[in-house]
N, CA, C and O atoms as a Tinker XYZ file with bonds, in Angstrom:
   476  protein
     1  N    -58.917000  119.886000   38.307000    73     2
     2  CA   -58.570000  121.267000   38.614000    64     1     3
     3  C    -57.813000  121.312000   39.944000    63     2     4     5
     4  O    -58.221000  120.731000   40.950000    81     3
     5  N    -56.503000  122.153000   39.884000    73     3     6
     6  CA   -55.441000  121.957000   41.116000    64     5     7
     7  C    -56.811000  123.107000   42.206000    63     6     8     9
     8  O    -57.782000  123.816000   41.942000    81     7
     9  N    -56.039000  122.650000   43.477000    73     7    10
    10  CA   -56.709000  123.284000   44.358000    64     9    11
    11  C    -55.666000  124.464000   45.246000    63    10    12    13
    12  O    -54.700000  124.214000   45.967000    81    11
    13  N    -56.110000  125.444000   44.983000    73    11    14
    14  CA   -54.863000  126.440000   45.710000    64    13    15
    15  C    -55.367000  127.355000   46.918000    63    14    16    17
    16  O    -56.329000  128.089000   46.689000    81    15
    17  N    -54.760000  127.367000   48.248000    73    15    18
    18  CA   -55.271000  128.196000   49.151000    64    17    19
    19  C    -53.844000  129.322000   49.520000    63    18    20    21
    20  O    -52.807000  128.960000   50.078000    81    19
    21  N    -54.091000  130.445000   49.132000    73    19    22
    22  CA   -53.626000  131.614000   49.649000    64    21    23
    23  C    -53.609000  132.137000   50.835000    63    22    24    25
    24  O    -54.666000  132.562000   51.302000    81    23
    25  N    -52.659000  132.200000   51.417000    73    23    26
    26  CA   -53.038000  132.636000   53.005000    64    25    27
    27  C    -51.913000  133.675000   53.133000    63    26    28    29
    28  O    -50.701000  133.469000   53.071000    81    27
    29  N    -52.689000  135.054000   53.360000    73    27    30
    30  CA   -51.659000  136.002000   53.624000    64    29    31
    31  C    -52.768000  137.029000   54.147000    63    30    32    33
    32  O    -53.975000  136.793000   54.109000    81    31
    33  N    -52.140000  138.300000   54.681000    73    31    34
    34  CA   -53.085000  139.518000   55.445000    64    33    35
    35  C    -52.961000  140.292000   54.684000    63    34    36    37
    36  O    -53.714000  141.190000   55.062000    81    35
    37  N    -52.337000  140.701000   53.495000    73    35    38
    38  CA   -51.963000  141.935000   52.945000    64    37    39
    39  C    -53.184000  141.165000   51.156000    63    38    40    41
    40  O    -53.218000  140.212000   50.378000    81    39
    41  N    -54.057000  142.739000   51.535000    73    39    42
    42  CA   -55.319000  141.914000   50.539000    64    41    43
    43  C    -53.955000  142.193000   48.835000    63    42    44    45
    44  O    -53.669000  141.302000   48.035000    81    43
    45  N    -53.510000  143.417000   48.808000    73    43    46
    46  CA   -53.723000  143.207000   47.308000    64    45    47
    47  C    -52.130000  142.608000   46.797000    63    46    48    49
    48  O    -51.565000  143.075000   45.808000    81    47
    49  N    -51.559000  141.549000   47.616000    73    47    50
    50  CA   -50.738000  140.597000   47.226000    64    49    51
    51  C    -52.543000  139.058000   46.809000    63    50    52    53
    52  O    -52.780000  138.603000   45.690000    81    51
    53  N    -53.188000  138.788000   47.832000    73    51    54
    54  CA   -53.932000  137.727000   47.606000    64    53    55
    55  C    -54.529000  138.319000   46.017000    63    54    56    57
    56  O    -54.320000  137.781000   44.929000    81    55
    57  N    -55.263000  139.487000   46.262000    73    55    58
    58  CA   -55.746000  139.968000   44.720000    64    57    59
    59  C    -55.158000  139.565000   43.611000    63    58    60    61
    60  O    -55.771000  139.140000   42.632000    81    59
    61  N    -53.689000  139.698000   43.718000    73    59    62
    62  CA   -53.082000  139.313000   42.383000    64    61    63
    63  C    -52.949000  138.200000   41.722000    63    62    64    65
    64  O    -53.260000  137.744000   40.622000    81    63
    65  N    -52.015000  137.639000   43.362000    73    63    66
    66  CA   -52.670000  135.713000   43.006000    64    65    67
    67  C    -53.673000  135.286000   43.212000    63    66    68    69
    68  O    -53.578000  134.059000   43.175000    81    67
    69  N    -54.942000  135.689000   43.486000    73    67    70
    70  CA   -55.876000  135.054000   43.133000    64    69    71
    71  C    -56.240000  135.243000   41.637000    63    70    72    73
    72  O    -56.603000  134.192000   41.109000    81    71
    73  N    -56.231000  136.215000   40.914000    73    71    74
    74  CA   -56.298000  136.672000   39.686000    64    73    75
    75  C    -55.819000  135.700000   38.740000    63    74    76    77
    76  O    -56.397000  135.089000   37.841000    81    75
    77  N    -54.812000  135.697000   39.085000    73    75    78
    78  CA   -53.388000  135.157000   38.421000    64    77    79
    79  C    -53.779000  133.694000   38.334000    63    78    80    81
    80  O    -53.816000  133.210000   37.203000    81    79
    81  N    -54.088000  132.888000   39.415000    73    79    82
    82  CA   -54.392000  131.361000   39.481000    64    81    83
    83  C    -55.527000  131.079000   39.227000    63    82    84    85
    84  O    -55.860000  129.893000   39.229000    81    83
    85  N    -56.424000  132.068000   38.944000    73    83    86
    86  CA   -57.746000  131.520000   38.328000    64    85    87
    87  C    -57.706000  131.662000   37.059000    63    86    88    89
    88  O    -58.409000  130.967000   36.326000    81    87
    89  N    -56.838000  132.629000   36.579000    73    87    90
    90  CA   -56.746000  132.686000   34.614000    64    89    91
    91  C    -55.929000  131.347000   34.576000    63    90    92    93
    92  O    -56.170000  130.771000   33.515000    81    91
    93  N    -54.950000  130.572000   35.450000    73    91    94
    94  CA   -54.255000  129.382000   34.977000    64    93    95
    95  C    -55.444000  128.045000   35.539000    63    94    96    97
    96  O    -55.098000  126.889000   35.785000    81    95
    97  N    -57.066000  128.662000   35.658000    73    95    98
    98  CA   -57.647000  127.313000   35.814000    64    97    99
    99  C    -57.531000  126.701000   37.508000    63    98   100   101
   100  O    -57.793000  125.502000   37.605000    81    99
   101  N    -57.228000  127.299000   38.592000    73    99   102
   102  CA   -56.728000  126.738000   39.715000    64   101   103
   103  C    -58.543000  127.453000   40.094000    63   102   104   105
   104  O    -59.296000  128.320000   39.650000    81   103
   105  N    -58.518000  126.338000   41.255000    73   103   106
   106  CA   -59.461000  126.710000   41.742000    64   105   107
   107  C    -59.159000  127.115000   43.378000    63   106   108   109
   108  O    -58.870000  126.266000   44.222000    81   107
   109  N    -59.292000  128.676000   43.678000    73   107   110
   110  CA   -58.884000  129.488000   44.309000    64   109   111
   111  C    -58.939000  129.688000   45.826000    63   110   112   113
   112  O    -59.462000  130.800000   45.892000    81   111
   113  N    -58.752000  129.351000   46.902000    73   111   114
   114  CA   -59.269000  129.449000   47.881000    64   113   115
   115  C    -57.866000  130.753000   48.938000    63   114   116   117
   116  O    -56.664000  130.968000   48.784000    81   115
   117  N    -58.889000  131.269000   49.891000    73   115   118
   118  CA   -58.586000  132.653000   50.434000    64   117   119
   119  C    -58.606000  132.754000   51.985000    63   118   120   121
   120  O    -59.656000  132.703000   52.625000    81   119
   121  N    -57.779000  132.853000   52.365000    73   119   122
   122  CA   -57.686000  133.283000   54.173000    64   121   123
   123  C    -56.433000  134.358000   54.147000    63   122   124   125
   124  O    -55.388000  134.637000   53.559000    81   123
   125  N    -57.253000  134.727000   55.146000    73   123   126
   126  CA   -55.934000  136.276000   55.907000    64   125   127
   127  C    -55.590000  136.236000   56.868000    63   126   128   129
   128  O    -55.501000  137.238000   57.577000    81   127
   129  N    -55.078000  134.341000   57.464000    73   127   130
   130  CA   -54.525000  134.601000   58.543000    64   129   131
   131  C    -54.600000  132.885000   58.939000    63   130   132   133
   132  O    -55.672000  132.345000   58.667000    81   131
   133  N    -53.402000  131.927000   59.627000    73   131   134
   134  CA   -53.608000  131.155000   59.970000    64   133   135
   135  C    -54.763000  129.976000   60.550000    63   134   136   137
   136  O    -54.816000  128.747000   60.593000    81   135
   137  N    -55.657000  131.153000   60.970000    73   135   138
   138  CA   -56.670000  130.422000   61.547000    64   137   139
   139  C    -57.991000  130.007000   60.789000    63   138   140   141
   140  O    -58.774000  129.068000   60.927000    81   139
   141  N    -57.913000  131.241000   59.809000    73   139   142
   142  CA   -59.044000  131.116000   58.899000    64   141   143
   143  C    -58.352000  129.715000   58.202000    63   142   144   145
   144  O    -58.777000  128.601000   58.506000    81   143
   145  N    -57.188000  129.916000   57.190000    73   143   146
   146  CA   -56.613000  128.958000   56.731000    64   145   147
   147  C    -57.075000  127.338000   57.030000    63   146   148   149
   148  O    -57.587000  126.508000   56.280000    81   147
   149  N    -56.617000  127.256000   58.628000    73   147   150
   150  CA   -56.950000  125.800000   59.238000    64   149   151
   151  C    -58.959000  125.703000   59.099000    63   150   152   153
   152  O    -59.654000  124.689000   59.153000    81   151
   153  N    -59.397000  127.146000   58.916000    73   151   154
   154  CA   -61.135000  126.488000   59.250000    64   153   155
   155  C    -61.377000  126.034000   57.856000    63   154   156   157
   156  O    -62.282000  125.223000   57.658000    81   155
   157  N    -60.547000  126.545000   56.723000    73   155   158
   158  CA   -61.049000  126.455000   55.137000    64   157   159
   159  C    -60.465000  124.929000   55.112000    63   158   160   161
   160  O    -61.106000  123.999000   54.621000    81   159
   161  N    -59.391000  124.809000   55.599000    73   159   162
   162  CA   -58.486000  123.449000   55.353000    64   161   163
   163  C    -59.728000  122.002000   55.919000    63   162   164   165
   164  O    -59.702000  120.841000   55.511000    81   163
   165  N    -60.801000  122.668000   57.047000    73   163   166
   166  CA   -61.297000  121.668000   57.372000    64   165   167
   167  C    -62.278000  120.704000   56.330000    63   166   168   169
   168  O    -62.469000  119.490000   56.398000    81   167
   169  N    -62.773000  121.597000   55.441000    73   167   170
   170  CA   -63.859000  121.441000   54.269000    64   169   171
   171  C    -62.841000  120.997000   53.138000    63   170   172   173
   172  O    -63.167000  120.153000   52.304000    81   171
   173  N    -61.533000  121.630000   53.144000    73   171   174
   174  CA   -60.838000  121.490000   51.353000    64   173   175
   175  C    -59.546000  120.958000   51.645000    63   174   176   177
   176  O    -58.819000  121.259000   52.592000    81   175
   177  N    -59.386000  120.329000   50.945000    73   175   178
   178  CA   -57.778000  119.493000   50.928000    64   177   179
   179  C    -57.258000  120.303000   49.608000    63   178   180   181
   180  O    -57.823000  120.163000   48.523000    81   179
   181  N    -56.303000  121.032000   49.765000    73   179   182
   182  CA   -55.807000  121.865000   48.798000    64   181   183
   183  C    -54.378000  121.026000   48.043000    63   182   184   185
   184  O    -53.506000  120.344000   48.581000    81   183
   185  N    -54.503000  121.264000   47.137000    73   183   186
   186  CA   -52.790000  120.557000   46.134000    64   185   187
   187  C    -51.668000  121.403000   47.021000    63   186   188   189
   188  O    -50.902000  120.968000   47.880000    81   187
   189  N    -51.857000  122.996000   46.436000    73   187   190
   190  CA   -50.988000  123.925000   47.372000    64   189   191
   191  C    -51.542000  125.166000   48.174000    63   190   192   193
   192  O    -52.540000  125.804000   47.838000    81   191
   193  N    -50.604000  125.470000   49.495000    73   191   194
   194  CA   -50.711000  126.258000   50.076000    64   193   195
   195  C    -50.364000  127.323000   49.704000    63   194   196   197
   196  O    -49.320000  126.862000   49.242000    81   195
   197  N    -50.254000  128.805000   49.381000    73   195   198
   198  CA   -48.894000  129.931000   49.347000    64   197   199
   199  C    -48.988000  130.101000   51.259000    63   198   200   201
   200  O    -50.046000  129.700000   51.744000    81   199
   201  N    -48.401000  130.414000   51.807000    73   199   202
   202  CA   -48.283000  130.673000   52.770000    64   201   203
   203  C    -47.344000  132.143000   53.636000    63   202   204   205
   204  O    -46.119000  132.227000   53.725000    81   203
   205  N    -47.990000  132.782000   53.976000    73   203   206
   206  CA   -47.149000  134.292000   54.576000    64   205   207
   207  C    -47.083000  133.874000   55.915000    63   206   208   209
   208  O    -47.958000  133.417000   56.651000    81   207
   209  N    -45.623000  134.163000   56.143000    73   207   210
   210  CA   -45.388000  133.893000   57.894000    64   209   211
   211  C    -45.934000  134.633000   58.938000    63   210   212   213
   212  O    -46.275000  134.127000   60.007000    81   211
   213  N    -46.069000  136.301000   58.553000    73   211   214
   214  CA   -45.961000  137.369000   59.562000    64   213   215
   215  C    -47.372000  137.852000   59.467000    63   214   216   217
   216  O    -47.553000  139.007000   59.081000    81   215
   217  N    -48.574000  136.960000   59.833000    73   215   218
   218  CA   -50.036000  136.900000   59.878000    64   217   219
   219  C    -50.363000  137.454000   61.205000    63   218   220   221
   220  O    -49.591000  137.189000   62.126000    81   219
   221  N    -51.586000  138.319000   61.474000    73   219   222
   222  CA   -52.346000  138.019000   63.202000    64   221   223
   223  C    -52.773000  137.007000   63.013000    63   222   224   225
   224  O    -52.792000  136.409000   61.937000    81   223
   225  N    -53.386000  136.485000   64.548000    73   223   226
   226  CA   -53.068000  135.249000   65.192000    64   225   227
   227  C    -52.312000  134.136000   65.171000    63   226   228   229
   228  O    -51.692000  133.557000   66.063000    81   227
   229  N    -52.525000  133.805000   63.424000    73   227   230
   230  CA   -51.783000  132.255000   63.835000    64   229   231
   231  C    -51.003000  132.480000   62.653000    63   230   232   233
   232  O    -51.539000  132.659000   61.559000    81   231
   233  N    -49.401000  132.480000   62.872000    73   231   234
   234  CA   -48.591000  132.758000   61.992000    64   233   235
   235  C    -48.169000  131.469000   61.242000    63   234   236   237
   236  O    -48.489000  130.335000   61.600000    81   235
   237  N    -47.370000  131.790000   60.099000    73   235   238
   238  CA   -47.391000  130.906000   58.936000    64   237   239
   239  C    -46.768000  130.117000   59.087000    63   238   240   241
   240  O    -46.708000  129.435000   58.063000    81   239
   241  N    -45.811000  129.510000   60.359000    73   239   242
   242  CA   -44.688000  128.590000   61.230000    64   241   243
   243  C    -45.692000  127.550000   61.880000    63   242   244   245
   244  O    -45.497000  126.377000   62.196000    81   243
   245  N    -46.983000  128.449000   61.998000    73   243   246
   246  CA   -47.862000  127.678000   63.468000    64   245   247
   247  C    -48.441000  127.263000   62.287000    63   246   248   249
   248  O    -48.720000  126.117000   62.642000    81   247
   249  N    -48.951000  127.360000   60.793000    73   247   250
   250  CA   -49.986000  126.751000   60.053000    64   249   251
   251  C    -49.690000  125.682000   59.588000    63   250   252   253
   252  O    -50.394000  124.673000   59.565000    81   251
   253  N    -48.295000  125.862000   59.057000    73   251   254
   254  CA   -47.061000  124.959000   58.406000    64   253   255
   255  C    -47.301000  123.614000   59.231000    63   254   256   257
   256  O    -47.889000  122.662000   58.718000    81   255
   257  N    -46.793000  123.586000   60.591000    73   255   258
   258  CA   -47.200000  122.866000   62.262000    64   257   259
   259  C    -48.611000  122.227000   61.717000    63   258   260   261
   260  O    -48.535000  121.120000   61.183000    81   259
   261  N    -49.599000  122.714000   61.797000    73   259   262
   262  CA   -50.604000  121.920000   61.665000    64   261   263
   263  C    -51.025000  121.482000   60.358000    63   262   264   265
   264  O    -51.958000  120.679000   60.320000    81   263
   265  N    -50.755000  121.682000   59.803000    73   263   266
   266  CA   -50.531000  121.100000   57.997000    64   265   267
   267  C    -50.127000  119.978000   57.788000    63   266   268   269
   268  O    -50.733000  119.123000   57.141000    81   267
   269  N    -48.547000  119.798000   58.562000    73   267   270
   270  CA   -48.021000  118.150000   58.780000    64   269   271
   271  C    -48.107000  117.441000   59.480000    63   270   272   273
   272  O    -47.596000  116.330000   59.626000    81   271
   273  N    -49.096000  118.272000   60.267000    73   271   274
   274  CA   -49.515000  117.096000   61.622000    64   273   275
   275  C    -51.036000  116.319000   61.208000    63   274   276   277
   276  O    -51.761000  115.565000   61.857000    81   275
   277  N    -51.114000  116.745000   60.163000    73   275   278
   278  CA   -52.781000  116.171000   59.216000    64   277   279
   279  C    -52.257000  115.126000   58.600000    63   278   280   281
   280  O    -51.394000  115.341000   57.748000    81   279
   281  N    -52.661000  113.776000   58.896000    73   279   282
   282  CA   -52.308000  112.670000   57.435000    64   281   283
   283  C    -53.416000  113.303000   56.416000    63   282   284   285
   284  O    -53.208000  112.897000   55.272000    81   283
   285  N    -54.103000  113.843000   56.474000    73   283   286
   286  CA   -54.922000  114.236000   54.878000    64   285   287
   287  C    -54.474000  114.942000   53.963000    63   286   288   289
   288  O    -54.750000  114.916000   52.763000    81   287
   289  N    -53.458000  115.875000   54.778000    73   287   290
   290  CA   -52.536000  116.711000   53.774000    64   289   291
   291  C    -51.074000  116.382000   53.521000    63   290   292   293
   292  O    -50.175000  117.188000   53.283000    81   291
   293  N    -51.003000  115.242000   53.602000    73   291   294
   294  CA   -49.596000  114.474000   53.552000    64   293   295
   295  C    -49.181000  114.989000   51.939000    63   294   296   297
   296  O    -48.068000  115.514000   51.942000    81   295
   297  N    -49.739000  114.961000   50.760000    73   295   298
   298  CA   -49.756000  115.288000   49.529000    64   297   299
   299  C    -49.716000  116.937000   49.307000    63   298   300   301
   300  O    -49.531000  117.307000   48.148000    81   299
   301  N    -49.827000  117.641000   50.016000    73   299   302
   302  CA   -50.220000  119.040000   50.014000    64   301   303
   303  C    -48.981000  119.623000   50.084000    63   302   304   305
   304  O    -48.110000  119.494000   50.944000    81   303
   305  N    -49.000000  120.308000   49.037000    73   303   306
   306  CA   -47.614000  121.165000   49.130000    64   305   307
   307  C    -47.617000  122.507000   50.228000    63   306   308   309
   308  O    -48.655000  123.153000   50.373000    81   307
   309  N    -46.895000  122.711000   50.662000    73   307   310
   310  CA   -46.704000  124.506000   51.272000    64   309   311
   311  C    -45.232000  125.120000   50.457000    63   310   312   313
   312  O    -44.127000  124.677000   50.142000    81   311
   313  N    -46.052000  126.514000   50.341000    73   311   314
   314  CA   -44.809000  127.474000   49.740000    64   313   315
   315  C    -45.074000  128.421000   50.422000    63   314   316   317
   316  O    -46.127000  129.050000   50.321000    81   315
   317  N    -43.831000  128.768000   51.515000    73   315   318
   318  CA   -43.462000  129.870000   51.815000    64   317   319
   319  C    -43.539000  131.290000   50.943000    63   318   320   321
   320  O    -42.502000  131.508000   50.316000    81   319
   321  N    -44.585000  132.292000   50.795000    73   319   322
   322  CA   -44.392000  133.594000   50.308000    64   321   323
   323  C    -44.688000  134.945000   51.369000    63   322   324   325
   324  O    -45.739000  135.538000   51.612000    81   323
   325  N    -43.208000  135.163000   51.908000    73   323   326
   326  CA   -42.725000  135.863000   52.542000    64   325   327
   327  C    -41.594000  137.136000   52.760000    63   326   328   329
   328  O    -40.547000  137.040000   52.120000    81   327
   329  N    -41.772000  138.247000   53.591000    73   327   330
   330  CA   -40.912000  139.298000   53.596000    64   329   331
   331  C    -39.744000  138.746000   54.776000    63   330   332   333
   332  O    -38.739000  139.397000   55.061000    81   331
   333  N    -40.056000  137.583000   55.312000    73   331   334
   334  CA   -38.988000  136.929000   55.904000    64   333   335
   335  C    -37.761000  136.389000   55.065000    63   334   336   337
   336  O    -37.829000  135.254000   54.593000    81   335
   337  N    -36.265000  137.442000   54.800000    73   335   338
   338  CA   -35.462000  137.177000   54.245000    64   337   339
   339  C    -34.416000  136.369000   54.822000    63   338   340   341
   340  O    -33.832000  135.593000   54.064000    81   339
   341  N    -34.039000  136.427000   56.193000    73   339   342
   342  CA   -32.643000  135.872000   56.884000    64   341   343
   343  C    -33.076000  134.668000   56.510000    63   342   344   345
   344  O    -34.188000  134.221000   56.225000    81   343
   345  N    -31.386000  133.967000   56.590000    73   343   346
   346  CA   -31.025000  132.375000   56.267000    64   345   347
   347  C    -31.633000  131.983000   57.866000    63   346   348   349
   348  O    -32.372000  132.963000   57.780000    81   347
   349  N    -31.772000  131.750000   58.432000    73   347   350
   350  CA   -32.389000  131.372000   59.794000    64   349   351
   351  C    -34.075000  131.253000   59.261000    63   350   352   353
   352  O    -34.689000  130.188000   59.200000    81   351
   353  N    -34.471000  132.199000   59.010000    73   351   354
   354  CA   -35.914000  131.927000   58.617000    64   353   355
   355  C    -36.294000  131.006000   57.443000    63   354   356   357
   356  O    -37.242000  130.220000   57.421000    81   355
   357  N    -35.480000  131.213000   56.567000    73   355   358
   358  CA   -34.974000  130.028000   55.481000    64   357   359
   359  C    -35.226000  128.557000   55.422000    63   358   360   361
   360  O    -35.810000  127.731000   54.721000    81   359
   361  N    -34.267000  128.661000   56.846000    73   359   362
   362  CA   -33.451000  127.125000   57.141000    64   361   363
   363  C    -34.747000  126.902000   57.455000    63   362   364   365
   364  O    -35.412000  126.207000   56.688000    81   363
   365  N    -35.405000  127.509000   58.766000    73   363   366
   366  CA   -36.431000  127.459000   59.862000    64   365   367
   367  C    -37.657000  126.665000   58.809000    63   366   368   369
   368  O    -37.962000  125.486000   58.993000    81   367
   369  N    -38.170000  127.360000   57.901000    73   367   370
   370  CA   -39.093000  126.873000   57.177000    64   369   371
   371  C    -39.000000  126.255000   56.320000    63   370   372   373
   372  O    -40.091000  126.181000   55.755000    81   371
   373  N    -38.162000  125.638000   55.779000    73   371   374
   374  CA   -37.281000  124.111000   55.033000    64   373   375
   375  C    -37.487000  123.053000   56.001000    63   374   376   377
   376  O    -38.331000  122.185000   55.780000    81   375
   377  N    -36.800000  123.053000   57.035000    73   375   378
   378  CA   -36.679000  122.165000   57.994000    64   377   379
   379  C    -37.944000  121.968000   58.454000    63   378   380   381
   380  O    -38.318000  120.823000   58.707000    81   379
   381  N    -38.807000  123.095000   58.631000    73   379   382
   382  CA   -40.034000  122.545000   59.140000    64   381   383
   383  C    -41.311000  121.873000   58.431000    63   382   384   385
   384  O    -42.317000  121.409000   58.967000    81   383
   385  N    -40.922000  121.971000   56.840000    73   383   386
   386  CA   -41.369000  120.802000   56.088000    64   385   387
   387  C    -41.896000  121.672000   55.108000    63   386   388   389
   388  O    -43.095000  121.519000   54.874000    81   387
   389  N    -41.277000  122.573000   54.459000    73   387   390
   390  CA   -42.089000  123.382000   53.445000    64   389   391
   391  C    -41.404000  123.114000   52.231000    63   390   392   393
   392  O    -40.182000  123.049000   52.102000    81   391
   393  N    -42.434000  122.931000   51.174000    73   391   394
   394  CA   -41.641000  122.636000   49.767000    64   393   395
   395  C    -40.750000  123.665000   48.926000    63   394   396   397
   396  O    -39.848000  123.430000   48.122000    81   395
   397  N    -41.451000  125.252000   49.500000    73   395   398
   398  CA   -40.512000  125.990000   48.741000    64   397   399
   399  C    -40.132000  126.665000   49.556000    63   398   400   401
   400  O    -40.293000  126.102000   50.638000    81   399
   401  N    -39.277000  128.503000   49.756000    73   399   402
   402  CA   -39.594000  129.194000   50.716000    64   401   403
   403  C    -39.122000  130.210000   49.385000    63   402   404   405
   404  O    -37.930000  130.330000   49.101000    81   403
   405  N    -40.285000  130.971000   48.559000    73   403   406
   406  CA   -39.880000  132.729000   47.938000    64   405   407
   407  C    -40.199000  133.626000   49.063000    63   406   408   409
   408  O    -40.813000  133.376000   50.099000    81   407
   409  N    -39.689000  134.661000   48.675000    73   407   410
   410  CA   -39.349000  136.289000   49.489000    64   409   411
   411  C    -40.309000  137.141000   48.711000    63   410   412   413
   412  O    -40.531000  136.890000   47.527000    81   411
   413  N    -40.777000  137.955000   49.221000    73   411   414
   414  CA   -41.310000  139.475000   48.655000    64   413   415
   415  C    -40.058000  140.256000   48.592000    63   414   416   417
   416  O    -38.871000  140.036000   48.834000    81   415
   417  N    -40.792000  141.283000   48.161000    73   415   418
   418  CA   -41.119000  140.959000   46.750000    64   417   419
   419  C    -40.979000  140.364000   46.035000    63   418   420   421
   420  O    -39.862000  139.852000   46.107000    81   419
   421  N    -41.865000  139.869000   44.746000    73   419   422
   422  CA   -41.977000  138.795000   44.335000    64   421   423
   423  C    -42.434000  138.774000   42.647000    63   422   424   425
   424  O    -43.044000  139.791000   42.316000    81   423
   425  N    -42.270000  138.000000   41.811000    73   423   426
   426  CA   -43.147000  138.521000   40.443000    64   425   427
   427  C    -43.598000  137.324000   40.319000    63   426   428   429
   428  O    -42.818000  136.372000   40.314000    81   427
   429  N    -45.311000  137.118000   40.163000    73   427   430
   430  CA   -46.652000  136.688000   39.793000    64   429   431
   431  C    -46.190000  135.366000   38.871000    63   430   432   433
   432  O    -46.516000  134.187000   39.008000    81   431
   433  N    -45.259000  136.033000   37.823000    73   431   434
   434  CA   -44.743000  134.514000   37.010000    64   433   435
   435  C    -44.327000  133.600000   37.257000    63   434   436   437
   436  O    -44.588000  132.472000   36.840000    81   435
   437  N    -43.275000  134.112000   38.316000    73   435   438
   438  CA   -41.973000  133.273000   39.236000    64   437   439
   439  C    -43.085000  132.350000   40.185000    63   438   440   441
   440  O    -43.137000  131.137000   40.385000    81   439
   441  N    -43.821000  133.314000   40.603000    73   439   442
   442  CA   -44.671000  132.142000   41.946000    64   441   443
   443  C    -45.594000  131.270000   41.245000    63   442   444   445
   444  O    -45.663000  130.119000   41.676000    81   443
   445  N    -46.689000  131.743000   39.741000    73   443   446
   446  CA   -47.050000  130.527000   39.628000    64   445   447
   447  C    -45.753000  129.572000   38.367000    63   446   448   449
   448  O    -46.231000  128.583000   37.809000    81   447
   449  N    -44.493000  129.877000   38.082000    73   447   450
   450  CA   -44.011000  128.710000   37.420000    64   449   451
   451  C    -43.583000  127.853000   38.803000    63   450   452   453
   452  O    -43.835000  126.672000   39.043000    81   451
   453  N    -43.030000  128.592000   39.437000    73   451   454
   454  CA   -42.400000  127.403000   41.400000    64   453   455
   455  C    -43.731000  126.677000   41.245000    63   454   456   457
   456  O    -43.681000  125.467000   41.021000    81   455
   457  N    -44.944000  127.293000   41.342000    73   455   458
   458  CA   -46.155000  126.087000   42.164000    64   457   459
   459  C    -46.238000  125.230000   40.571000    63   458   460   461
   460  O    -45.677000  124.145000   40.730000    81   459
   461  N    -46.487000  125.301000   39.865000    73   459   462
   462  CA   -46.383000  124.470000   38.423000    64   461   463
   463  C    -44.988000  123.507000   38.574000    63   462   464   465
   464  O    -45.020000  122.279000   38.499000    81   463
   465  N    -43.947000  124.186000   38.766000    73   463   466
   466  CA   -42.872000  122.747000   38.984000    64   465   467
   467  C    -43.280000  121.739000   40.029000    63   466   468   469
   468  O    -43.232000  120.554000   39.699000    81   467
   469  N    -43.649000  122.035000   41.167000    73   467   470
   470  CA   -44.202000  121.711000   42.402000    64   469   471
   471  C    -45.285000  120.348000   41.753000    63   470   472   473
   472  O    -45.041000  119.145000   41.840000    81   471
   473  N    -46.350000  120.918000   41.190000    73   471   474
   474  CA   -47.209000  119.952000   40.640000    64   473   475
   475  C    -47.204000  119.238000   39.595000    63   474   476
   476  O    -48.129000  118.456000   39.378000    81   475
């Protein structure tokens, strides 16, 4: 069973994908905000991340950062799912080692077929 952690602040985007990835069998994991993210990450090595940039405290640039600085999550995908549209933010989170980067709005199918190509 893939392992998926959601990390975003806005509950009823997580609601959906969590919904959504537990009818496809994923086993679901939940933070609303960078930091929670890194305390869940300490217990679970996840397949994939979704990841939202524009979090309180520890934004989705700073999680990304400590994600690849883990050899345990060397295998761990991150996908950018964000209202961050400019090509600068784009580039920014490509370059900084993320496997995908989608935009919000967004449709539920599109994000879990990306994490299904992914795996």
């Amino acid at each position: 069973m893939n392992k998926i952690l959601i990390v975003d602040d806005e509950p009823n985007i997580v609601m959906s994908l969590e919904y959504a990835f537990k009818r496809k069998n994923f086993q679901v994991f939940i933070a609303r905000d960078g930091s929670e993210a890194m305390e869940i990450m300490e217990k679970v090595v996840p397949d994939v991340v979704i990841l939202d940039i524009m979090m309180p405290k520890v934004d989705g640039f700073q999680t990304l950062k400590y994600i690849k600085g883990q050899e345990k999550f060397k295998n761990t995908k991150v996908v950018f799912l964000t209202a961050k549209t400019k090509i600068d933010d784009i580039e920014k989170g490509l370059q900084m080692g993320a496997d995908k980067y989608l935009t919000k709005p967004f449709s539920v199918k599109k994000v879990i077929s990306e994490i299904n190509q992914l795996l």
